[in-house]
TORTILO-44928 format. One record per residue (C-alpha): residue number from 1; residue in one letter; x, y, z. Coordinates in steps of 0.001 Angstrom, whole numbers. Each point is the difference from the previous one (the first is absolute). Layout:
<nodes>
 resi resn       u       v       w
  NUM    A       X       Y       Z
...
</nodes>
This chain:
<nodes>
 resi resn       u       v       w
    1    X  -63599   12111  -10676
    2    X     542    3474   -1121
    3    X    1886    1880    2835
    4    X   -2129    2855    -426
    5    X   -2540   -1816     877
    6    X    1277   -1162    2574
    7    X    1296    2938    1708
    8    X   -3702    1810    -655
    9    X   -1574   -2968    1726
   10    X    2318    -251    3081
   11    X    -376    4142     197
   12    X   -4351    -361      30
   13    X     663   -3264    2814
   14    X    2116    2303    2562
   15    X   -2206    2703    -615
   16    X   -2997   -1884     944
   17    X    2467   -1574    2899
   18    X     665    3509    1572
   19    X   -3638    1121    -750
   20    X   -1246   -3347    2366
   21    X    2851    -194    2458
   22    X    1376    3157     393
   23    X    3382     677    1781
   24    X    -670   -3116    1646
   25    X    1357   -2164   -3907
   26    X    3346   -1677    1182
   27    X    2722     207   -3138
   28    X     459   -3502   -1749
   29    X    3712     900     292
   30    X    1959    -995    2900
   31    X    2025    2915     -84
   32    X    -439    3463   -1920
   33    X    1062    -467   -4097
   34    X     116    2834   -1990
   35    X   -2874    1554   -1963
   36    X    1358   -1455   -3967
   37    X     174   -3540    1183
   38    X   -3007   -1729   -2198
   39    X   -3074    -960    1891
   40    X   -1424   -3316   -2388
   41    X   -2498   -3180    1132
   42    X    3023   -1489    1117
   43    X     332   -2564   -3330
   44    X    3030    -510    -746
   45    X    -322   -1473   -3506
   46    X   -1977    2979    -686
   47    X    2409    2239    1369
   48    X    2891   -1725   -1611
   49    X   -1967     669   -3486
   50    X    -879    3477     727
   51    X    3823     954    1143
   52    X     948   -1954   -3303
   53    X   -2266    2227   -2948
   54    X    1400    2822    1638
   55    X    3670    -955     -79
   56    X     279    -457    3486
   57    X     313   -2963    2627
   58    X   -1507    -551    2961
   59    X    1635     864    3737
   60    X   -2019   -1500    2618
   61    X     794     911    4173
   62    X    -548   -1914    2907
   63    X      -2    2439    3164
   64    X   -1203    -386    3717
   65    X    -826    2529    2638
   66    X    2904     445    2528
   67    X    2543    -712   -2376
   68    X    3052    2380      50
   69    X    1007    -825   -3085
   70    X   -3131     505   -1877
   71    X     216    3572    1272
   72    X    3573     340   -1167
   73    X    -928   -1302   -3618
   74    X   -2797    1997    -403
   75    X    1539    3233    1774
   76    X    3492    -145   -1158
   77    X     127   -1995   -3519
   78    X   -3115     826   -1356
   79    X     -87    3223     560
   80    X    3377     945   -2121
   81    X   -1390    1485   -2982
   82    X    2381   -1877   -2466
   83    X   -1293   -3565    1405
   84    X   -3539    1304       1
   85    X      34    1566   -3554
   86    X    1713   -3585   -1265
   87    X   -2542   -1812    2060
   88    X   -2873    1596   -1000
   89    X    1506     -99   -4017
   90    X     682   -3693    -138
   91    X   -2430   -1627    2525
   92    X   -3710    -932    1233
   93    X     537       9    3889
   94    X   -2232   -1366    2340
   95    X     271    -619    3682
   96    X   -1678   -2670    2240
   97    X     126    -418    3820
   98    X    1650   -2717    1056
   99    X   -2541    -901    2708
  100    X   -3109    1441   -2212
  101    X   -2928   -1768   -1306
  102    X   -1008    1468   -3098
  103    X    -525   -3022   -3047
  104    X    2546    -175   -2393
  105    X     669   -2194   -2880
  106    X    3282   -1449    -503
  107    X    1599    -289   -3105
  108    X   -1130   -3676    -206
  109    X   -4277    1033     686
  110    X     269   -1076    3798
  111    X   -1585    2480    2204
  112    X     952     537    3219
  113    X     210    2748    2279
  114    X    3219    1801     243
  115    X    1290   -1368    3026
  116    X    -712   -3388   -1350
  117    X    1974    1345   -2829
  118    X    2784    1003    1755
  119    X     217   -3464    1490
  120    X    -300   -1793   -3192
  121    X    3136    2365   -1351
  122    X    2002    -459    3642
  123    X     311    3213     123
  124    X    1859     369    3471
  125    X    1439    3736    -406
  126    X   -2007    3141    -439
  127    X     663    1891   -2154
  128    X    -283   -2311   -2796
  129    X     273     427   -3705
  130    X   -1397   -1461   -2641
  131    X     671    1013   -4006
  132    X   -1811   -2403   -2635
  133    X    1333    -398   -4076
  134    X   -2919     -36   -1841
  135    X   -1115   -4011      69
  136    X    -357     885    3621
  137    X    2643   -1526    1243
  138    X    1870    1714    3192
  139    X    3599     741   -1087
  140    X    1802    2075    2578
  141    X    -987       2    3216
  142    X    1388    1886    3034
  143    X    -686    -836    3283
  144    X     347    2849    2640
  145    X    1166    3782     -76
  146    X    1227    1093   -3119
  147    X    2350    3256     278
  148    X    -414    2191   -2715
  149    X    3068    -832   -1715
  150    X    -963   -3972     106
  151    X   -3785    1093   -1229
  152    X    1226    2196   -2979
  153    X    2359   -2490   -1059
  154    X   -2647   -2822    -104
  155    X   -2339    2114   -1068
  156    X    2555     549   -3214
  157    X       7   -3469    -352
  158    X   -3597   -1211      22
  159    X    -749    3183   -2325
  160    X    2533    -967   -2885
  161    X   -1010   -3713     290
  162    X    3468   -1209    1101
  163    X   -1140   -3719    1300
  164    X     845   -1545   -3208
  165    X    3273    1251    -521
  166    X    1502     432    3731
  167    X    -612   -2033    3247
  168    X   -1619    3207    2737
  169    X    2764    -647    2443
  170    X    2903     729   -2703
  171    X   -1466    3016   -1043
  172    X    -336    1325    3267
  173    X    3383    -573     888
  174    X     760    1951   -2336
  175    X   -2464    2843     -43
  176    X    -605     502    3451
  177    X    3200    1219    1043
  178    X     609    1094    3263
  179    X    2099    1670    2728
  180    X    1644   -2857    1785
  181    X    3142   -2142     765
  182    X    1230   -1406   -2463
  183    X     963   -3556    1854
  184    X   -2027   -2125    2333
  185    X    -322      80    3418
  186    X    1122   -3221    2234
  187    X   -1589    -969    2958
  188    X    1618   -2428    2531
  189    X   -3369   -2335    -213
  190    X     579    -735   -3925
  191    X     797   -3737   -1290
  192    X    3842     -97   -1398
  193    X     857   -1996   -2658
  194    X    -750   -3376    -992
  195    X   -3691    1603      40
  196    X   -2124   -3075     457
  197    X   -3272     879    1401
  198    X   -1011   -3033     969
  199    X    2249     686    3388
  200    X   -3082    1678    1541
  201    X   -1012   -2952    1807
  202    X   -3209     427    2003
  203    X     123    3661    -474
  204    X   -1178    2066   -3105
  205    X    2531    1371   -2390
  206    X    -115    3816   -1157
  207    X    1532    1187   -3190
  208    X     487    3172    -333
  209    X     501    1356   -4044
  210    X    1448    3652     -18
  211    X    2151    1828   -2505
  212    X    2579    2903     -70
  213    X   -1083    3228    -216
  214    X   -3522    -472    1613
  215    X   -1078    2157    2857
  216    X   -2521   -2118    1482
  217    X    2617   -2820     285
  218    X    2127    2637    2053
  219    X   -3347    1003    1807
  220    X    -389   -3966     984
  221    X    3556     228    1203
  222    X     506    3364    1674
  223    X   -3692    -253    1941
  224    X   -1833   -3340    -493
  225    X    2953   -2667     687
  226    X     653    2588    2794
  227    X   -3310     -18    1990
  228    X    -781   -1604    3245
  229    X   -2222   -2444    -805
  230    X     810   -1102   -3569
  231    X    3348    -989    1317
  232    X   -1649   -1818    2888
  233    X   -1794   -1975   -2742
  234    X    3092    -439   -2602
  235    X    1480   -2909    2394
  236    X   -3027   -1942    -810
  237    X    1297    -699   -3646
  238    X    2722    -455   -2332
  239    X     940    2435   -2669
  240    X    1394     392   -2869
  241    X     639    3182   -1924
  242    X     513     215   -3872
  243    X     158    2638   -3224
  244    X   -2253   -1216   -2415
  245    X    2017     314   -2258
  246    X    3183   -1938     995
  247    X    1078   -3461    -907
  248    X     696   -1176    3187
  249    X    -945   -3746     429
  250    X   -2271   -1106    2487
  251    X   -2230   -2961     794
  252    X   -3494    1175     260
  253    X   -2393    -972    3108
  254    X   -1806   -2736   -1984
  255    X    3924   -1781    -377
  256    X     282    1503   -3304
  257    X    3720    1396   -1511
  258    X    -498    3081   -1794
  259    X    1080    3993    -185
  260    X   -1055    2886    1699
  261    X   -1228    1524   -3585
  262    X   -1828   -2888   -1074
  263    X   -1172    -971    2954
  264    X   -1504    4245     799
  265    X   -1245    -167   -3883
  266    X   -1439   -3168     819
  267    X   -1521    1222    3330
  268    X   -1104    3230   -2067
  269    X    1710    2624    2198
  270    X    -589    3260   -1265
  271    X     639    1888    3067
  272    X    2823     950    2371
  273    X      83    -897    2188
  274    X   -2074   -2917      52
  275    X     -62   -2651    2909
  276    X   -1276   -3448    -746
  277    X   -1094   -2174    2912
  278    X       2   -3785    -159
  279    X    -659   -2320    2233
  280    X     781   -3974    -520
  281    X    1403     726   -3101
  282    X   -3652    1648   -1238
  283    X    -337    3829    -924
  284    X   -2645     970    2872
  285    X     457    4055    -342
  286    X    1907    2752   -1590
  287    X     252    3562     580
  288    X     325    1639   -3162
  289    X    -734    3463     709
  290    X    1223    3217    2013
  291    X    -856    -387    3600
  292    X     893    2041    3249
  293    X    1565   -2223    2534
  294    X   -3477    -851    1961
  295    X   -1202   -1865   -2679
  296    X    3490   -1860    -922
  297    X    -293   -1216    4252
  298    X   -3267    -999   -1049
  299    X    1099   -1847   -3058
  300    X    2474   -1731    1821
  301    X   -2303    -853    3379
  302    X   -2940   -1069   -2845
  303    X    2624   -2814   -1214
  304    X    1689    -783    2954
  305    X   -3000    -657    2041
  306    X   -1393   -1962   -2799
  307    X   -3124    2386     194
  308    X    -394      94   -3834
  309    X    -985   -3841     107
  310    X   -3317     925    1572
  311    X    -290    3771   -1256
  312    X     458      31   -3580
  313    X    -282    4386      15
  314    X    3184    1693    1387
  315    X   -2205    3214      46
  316    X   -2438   -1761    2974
  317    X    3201   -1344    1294
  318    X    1709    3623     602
  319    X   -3086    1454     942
  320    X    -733   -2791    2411
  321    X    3477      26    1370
  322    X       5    4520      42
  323    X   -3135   -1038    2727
  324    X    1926   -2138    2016
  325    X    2815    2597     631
  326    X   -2451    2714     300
  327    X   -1721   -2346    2846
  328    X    3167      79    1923
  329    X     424    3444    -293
  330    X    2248     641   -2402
  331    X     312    2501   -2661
  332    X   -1006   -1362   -3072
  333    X    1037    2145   -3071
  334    X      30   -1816   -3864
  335    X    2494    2457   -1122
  336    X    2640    -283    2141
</nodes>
């Protein structure tokens, strides 16, 4: 469908919207986006098509209200004129609320509202990223806060149609440089070699992927390893730490022998750092995005207490779990 079109028709809809509802029309977006992301009937084959004649691809957002992070993405990264003017050059954005329930078509004709969406696509992190090629397939995702570094590089990447030449992870090893140390951090809790995770027993193993030269690895280390209650929780599990990109041998949870690189490429980790949760030898969660320590104590109490068996949404989990503390008077705060 012709975009113009589409962007006439969606203009005459809120217009009749505001004229019937007044001030009293909620926003379909969880959180505030700015003014050039696209507003379209929500299908994405069309979309895909559309972004396609005009030499774009399609970005598509999940946000939620509340969510720190959101805020930071939207008020911090896309605000930086560079990753805006590439953004706006090279892609069809579109946001959806996580929790909303506006129809949308996936890329398959199912329609669904776009929280059942955002179950179907398990997406556990807000913000989340989608970028399609152009048979509507998603090819880079990114799950969580993106600094504006991280966005501009994978923004590059997506752009100059890089998937069939590079693995994502590679390129952003290489691209996305930062200001970091240059080794790895030990912790006293870390498996030493033989590394055979199948030494966890009845509790669940953590693996923790991080590189050299990554500030969010030093973040986990300096403040998350570091607080209260996440190392409270770290007892509850064994864990192993590797570079995805070393050889080191290791027998994998499900009694497999492998190496750390083939067994991250085959795990797809694209992100540092990245912890994978297993439990029984069985991949039951991963964190593979930037998150303030409140949510990596929630990641670790949502394995550990086996909650994700009967709540399949971390989101409902963390919110459920922010109520609880609140109830016994604590301070609850998601960004600290």
């Amino acid at each position: 469908m012709n975009r113009v079109i589409v962007h006439i028709a969606a203009g005459v809809i809120a217009a009749l919207a505001c004229a019937i509802a007044g001030a009293q029309t909620p926003s379909p977006h969880a959180i505030s986006i700015p003014r050039w992301f696209v507003e379209s009937f929500l299908d994405f084959r069309e979309d895909v098509a559309d972004a396609s004649r005009e030499n774009k691809r399609l970005m598509v957002y999940f946000g939620q209200d509340g969510c720190p992070y959101c805020k930071l993405l939207m008020q911090s990264t896309f605000t930086e004129t560079r990753i805006v003017d590439k953004t706006r050059r090279s892609f069809v954005p579109i946001a959806l609320n996580l929790w909303g329930d506006r129809e949308v078509t996936w890329v398959d004709g199912l329609r669904m509202s776009e929280k059942e969406l955002g179950r179907l696509l398990q997406v556990q992190f807000t913000p989340t990223l989608l970028f399609f090629n152009e048979k509507a397939e998603v090819i880079v995702r990114l799950n969580g806060y993106q600094p504006p570094h991280r966005m501009d590089a994978a923004l590059d990447y997506v752009a100059a149609r890089l998937e069939t030449k590079q693995p994502f992870a590679d390129y952003m090893q290489r691209a996305a440089k930062e200001s970091a140390s240059p080794t790895l951090h030990d912790e006293t809790f870390f498996m030493r070699a033989p590394f055979d995770l199948r030494r966890g027993g009845s509790r669940p193993v953590m693996v923790v992927f991080e590189r050299p030269n990554c500030a969010s690895c030093d973040e986990l280390h300096r403040e998350g390893f570091r607080r209260k209650e996440v190392a409270a929780l770290i007892p509850r599990f064994t864990v192993a730490r590797f570079d995805p990109s070393s050889h080191v041998e290791l027998t994998a949870p499900d009694g497999r022998r492998t190496t750390a690189s083939d067994w991250a490429s085959e795990l797809k980790v694209a992100y540092a750092p990245t912890l994978v949760f297993f439990d029984r030898g069985t991949e039951v969660f991963r964190v593979e995005a930037y998150v303030r320590p409140f949510h990596l104590a929630s990641a670790l109490e949502y394995v550990a207490s086996g909650a994700y068996r009967s709540e399949p949404s971390f989101q409902r989990f963390v919110q459920a779990r922010a109520d609880r503390l609140r109830a016994r008077g604590e301070t609850v705060d998601l960004w600290k």
